[in-house]
KEKE-3310 file (N, C-alpha, C; in steps of 0.2 Angstrom, whole numbers, plus 5000, padded with zeros to 4 digits):
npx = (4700:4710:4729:4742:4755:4768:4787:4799:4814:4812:4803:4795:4792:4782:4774:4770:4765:4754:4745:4739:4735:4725:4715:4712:4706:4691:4687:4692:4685:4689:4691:4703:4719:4733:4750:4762:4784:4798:4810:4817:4819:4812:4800:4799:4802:4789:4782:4789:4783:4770:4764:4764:4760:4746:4748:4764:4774:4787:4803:4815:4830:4839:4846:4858:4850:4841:4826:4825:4831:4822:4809:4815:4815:4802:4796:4802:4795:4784:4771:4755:4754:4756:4768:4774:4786:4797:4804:4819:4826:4826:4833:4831:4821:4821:4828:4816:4806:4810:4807:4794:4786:4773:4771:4780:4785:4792:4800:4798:4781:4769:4752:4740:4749:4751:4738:4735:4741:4741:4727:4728:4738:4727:4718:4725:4727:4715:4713:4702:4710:4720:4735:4744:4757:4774:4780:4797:4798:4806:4802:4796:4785:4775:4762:4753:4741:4744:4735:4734:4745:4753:4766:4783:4797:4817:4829:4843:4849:4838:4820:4806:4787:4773:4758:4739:4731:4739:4748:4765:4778:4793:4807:4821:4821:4825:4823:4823:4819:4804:4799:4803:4795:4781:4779:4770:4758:4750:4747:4759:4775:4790:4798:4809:4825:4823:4810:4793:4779:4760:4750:4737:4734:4743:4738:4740:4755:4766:4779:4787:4786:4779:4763:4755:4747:4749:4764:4777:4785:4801:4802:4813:4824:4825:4817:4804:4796:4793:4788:4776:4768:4764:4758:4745:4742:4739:4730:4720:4714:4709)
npy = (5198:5184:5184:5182:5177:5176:5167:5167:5166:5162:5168:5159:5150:5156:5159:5147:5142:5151:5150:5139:5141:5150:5139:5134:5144:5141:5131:5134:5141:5154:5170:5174:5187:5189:5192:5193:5188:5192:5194:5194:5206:5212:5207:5210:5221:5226:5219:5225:5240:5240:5229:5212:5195:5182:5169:5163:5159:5151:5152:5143:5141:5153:5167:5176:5180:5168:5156:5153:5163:5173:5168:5167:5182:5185:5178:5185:5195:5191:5189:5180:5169:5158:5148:5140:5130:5130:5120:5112:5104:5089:5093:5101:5098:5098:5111:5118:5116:5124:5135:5134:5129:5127:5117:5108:5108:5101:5103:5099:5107:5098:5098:5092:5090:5103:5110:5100:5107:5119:5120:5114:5123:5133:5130:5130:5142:5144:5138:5136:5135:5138:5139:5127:5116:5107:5096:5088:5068:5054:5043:5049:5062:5073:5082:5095:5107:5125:5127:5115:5115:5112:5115:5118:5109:5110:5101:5095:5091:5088:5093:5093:5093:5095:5091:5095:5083:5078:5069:5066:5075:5069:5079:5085:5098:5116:5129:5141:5139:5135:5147:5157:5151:5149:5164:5175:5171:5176:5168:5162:5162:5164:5163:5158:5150:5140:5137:5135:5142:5143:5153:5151:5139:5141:5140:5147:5159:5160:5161:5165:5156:5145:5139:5125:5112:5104:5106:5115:5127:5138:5157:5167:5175:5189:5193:5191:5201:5209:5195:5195:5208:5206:5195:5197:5208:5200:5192:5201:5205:5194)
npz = (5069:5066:5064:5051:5045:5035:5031:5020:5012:5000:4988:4978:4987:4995:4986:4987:4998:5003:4994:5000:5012:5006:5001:5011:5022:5019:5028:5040:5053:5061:5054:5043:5041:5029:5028:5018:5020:5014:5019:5035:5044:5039:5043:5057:5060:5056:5065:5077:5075:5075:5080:5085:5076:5075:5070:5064:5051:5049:5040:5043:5037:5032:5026:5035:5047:5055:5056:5067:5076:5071:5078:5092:5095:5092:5103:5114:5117:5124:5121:5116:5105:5090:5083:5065:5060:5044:5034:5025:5033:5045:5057:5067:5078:5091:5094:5089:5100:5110:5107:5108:5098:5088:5076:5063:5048:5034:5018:5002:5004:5010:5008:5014:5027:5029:5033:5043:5054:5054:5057:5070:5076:5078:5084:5098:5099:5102:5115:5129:5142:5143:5136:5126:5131:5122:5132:5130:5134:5144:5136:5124:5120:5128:5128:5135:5143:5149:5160:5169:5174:5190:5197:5190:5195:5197:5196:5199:5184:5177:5175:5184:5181:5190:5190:5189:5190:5202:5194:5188:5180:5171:5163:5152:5149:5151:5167:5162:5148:5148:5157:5145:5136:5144:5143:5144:5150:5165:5175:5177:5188:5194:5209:5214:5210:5206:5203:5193:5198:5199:5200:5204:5210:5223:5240:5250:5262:5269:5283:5274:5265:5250:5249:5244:5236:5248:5250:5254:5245:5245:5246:5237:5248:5244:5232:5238:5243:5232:5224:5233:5229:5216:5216:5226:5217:5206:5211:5216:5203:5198)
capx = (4702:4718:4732:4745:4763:4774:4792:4803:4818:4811:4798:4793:4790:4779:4767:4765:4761:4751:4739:4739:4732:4719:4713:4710:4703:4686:4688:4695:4678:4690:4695:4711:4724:4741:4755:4769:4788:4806:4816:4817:4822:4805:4793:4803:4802:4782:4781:4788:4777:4760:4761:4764:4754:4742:4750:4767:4775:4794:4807:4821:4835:4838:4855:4858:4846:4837:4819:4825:4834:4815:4806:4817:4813:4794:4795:4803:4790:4777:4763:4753:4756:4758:4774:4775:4794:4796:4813:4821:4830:4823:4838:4830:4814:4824:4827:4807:4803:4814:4799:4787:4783:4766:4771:4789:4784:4797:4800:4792:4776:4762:4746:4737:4752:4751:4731:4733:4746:4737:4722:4731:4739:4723:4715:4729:4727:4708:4711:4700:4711:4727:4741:4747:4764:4775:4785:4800:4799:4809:4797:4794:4783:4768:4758:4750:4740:4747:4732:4735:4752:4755:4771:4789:4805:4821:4831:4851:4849:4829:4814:4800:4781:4768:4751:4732:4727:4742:4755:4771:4780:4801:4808:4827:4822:4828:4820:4824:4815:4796:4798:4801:4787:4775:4781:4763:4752:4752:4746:4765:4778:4796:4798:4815:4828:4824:4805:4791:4775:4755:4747:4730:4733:4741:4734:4742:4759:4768:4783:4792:4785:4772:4759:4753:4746:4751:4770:4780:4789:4804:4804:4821:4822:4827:4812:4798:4791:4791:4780:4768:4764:4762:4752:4741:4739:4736:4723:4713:4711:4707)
capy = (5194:5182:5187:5177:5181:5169:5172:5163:5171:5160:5171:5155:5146:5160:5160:5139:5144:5158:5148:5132:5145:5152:5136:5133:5148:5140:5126:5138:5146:5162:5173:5178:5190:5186:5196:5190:5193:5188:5197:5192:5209:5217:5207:5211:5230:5227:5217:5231:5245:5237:5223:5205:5191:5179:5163:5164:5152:5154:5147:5142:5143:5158:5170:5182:5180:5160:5158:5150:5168:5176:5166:5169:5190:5185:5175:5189:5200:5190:5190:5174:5169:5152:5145:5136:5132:5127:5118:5106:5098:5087:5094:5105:5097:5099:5117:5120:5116:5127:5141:5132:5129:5121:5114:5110:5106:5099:5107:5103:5107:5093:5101:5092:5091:5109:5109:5098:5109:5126:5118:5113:5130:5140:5127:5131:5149:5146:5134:5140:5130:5139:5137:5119:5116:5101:5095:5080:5064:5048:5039:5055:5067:5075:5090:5099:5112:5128:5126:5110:5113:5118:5120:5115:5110:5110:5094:5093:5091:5086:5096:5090:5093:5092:5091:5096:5078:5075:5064:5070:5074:5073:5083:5089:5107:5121:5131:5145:5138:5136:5155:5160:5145:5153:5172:5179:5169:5181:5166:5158:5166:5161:5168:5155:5152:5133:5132:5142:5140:5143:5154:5149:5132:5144:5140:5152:5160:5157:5162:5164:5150:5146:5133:5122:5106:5102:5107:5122:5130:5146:5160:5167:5183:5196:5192:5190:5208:5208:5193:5197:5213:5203:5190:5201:5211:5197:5188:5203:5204:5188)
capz = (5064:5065:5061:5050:5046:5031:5031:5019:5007:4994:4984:4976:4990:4999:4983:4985:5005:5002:4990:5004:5016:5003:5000:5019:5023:5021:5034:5046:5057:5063:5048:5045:5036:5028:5026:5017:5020:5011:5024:5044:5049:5037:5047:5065:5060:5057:5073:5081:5076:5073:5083:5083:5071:5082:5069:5062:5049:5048:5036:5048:5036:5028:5026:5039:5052:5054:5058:5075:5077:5070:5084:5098:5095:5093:5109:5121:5117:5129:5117:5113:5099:5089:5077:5064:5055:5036:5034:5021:5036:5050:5061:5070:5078:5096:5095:5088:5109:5115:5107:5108:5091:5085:5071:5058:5042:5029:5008:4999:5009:5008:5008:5020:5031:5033:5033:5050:5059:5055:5064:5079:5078:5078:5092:5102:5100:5106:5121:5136:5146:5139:5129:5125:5126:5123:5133:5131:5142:5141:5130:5118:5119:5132:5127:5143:5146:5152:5166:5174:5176:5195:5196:5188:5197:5193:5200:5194:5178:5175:5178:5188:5180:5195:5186:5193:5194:5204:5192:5188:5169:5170:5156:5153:5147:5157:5169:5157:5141:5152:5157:5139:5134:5148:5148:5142:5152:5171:5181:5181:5191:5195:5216:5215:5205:5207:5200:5192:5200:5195:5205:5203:5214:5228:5244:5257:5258:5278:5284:5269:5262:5246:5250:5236:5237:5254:5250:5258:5243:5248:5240:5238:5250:5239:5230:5242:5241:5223:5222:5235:5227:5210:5220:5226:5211:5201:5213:5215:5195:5192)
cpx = (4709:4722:4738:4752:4767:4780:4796:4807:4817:4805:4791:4790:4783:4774:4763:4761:4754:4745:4736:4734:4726:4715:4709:4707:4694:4684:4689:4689:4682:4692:4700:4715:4730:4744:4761:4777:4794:4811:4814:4817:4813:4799:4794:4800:4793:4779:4782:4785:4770:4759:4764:4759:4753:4746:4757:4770:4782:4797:4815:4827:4835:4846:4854:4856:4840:4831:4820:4826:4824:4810:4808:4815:4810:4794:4796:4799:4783:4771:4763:4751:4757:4764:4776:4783:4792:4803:4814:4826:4828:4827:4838:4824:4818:4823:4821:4806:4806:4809:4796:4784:4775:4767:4780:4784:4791:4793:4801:4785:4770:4756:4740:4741:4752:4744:4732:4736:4744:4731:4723:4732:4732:4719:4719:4728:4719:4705:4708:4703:4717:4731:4741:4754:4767:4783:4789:4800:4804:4809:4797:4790:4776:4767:4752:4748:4740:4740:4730:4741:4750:4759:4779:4795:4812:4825:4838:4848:4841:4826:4806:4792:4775:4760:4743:4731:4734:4748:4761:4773:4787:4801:4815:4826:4822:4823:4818:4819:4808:4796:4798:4795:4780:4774:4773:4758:4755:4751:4754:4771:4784:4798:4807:4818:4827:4815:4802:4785:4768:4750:4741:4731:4737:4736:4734:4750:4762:4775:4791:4792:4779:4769:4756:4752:4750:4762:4771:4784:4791:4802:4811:4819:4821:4821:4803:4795:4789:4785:4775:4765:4762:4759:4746:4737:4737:4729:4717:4710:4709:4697)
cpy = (5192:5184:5183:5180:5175:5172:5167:5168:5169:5161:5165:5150:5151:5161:5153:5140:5148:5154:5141:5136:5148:5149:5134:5137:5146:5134:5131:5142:5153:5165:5175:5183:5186:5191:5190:5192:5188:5189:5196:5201:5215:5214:5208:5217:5231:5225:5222:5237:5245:5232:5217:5200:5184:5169:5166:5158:5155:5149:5147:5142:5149:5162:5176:5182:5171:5160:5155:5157:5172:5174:5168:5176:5189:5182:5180:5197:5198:5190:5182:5173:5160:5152:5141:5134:5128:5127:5112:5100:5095:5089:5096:5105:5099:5108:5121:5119:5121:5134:5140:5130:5124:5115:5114:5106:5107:5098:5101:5100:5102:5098:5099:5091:5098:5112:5107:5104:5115:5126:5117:5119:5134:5138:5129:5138:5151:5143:5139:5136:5133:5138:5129:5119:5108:5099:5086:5074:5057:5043:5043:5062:5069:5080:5092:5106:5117:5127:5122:5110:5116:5121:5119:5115:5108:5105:5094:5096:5086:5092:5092:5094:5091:5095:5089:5088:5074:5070:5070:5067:5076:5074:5086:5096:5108:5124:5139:5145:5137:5142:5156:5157:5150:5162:5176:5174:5171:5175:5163:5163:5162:5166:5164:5153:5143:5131:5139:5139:5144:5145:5153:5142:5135:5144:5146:5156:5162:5158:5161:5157:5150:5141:5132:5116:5103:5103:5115:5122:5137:5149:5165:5176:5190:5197:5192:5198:5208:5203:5193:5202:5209:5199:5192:5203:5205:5192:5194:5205:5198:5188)
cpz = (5066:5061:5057:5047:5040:5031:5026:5013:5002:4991:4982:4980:4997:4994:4985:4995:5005:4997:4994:5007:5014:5002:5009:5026:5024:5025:5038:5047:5056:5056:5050:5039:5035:5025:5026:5016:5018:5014:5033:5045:5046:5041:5055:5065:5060:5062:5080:5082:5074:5077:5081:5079:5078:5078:5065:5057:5047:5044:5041:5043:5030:5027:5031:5046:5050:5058:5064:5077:5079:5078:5092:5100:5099:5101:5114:5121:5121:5126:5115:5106:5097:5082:5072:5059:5047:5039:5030:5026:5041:5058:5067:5076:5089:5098:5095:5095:5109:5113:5105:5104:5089:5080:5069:5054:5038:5024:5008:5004:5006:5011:5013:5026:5036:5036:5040:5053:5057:5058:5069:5081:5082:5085:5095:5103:5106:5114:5125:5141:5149:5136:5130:5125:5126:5128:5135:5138:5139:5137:5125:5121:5123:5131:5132:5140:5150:5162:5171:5174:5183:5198:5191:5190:5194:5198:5195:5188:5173:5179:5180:5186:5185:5192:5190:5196:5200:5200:5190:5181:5172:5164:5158:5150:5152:5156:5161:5152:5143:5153:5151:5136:5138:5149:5147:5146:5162:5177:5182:5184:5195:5202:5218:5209:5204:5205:5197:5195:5197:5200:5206:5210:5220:5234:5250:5255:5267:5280:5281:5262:5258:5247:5246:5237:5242:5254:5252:5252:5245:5243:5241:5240:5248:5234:5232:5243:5235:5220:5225:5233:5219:5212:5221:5222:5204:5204:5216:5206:5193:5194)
residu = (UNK:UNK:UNK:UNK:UNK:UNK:UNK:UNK:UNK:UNK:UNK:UNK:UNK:UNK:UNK:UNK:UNK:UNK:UNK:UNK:UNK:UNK:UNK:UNK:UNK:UNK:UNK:UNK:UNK:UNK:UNK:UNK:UNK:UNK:UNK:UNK:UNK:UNK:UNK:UNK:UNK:UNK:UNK:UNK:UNK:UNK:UNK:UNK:UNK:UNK:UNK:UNK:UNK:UNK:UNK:UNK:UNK:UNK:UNK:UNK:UNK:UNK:UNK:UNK:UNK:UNK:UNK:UNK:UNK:UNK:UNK:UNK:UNK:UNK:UNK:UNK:UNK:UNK:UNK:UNK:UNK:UNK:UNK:UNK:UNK:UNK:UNK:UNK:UNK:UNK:UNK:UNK:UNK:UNK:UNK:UNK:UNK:UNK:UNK:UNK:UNK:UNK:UNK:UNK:UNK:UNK:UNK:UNK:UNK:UNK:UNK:UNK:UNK:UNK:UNK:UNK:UNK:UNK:UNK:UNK:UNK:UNK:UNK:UNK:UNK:UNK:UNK:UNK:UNK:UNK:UNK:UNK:UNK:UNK:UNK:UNK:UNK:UNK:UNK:UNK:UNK:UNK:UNK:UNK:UNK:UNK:UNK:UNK:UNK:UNK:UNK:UNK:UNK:UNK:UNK:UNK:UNK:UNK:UNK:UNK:UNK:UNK:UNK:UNK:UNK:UNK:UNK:UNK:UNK:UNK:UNK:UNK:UNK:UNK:UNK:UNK:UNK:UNK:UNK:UNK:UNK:UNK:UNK:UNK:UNK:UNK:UNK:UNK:UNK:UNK:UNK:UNK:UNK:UNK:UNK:UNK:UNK:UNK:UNK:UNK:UNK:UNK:UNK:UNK:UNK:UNK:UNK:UNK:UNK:UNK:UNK:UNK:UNK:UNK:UNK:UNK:UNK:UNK:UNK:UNK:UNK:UNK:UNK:UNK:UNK:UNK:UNK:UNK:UNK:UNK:UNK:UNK:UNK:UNK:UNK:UNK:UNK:UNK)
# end
């Protein structure tokens, strides 16, 4: 059963979510639970010793701790998981990438607004492809998934998206915000401090060098034990 999480310090606005959810319960195939919390640090302290929730729906402003803060946690705990924020302010829709968020919904919550973005949510949890994530281009906005990515570099102040069919996605996130975006999915792996790669498209691995679609990436010395034992170990498991 899915697991579902609402956070907001406004009582009143976690009965009108919580009655959104119960109406949509029967369009939604997988079942699910909801637990609902008014304090950030009460649903962190449940996160920590029961486990993480499979969808989360955060209220981004709060007193003390802000559900951008909430999220950042939930993300460095490497569990797959999907986010969605509540927020009366559009302010925020920049920082929602940097943890990968599914969805931002803006109070007062419209009813099929949030109906669409808890379906996406829940599709995303089911890709067999893997995660979706979004990432900025100079036009707007490309959503990829995690398994035609094959690797991502990092150039000045852009990063470079090399994609299965061969095209390419520039994006100004940092290398940073893709590792926390991908940290629970084992096929990616950062062997240089200058990309992350997708070891499923691995061809070989040559005298210090990783071969990938006819390109030589280094791996940085001090690391190169470390990833062939995780190479290994993750290509006899697969």
């Amino acid at each position: 059963m899915m697991k579902v999480a609402v956070l907001d310090d406004s009582p009143a606005d976690v009965r009108i979510i919580l009655g959104m959810l119960d109406d949509l319960s029967s369009r939604i195939v997988r079942p699910f639970s909801v637990q609902a919390f008014t304090d950030p640090f009460a649903l962190l302290d449940v996160v920590q010793e029961k486990g993480g929730f499979d969808l989360y729906f955060l209220d981004i402003i709060m007193p003390v701790m802000s559900g951008m803060e909430v999220a950042s946690c939930i993300r460095s705990r490497g569990e797959m998981c999907e986010i969605i924020f509540l927020t009366t302010s559009r302010e925020y829709g920049v920082e929602a990438f940097g943890v990968n968020a599914a969805g931002y919904l803006l109070k007062p919550i419209d009813r099929a607004r949030l109906e669409g973005v808890a379906m996406t949510a829940v599709a995303r949890l089911d890709v067999p492809g893997g995660k979706s994530i979004v990432a900025r281009t100079g036009g707007g906005v490309r959503k990829l998934l995690s398994s035609e990515i094959v690797c991502i570099e990092s150039f000045n102040h852009r990063r470079e998206i090399l994609l299965a069919d061969g095209s390419k996605v520039t994006t100004p996130e940092t290398l940073e915000q893709f590792k926390q975006i991908l940290a629970d999915d084992p096929a990616f792996y950062a062997p240089h401090r200058t990309y992350i790669v997708n070891l499923n498209y691995i061809t070989g691995v040559q005298d210090g060098d990783i071969l990938i679609r006819g390109a030589a990436l280094p791996v940085a010395k001090k690391s190169y034990r470390k990833f062939m034992e995780y190479y290994l170990d993750y290509s006899f498991k697969k």
